[in-house]
N, C-alpha and C positions, 0 to 999 in steps of 0.2 A: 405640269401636272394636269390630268384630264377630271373636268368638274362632272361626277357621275348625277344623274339625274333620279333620283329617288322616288319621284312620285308614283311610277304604279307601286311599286313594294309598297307604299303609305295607303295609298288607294285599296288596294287588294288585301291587305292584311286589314284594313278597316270593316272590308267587305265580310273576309275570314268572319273575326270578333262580331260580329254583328249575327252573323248566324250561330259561332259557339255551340256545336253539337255533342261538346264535354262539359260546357257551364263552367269554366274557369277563366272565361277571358278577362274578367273582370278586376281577378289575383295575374295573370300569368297574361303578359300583353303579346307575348312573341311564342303563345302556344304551337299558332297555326303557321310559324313561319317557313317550318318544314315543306310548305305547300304551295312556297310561294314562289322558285323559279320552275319548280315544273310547268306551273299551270302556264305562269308566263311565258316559258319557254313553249307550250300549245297553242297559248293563242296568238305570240308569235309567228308560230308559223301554220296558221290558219285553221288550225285547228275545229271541228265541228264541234255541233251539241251533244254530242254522245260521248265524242272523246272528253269531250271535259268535262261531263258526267260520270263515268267512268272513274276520272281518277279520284275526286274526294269519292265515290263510294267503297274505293281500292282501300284506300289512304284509311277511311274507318276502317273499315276492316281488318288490314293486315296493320298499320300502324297501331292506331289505335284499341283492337281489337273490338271493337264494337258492330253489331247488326245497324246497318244502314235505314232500315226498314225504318222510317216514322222521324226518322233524321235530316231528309229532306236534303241531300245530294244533290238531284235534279234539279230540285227549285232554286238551289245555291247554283247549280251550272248555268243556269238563264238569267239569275241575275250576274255574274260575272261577266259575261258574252255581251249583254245587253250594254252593262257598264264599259267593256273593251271597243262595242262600235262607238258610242256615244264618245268617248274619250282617244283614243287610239290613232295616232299618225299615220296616216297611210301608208308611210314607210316602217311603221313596226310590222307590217305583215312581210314575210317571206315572199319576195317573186313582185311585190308592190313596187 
């Protein structure tokens, strides 16, 4: 049986909850968990800062239904990217 490696899912959903752009992370821990192998599966495969800017301001919108605007998407996308070089196995990129 293969030992699966959880830490970005811990990582990134910490990341999530830290930004809380519904204010429930606090009640609901695995709000944002809906967000978590896309993004990963992004920047897995090298994904830019647009493109993972893009998707949580997708995600409020059509998920969530909420205006992005003042929510701060972007600034969540730069810190996730920031967080995936700083941490990230050169072998989680695609093509690495």
């Amino acid at each position: 049986m293969r030992s699966w490696d959880t830490a970005p899912e811990d990582e990134l959903r910490r990341l999530l909850n830290e930004w809380d752009p519904i204010g429930v992370a606090d009640d609901v821990r695995d709000e944002y968990d809906c967000m978590l192998a896309p993004l990963l599966q992004r920047l897995r495969s090298g994904a830019d800062r647009a493109a993972i800017g893009e998707f949580p301001r997708r995600e409020l919108e059509d998920h969530f239904g909420l205006d992005p605007l003042g929510l701060g998407p972007d600034v969540m996308a730069t810190r996730v990217i920031d967080w995936w070089a700083s941490t990230s196995p050169a072998g989680d990129v695609a093509g690495a």
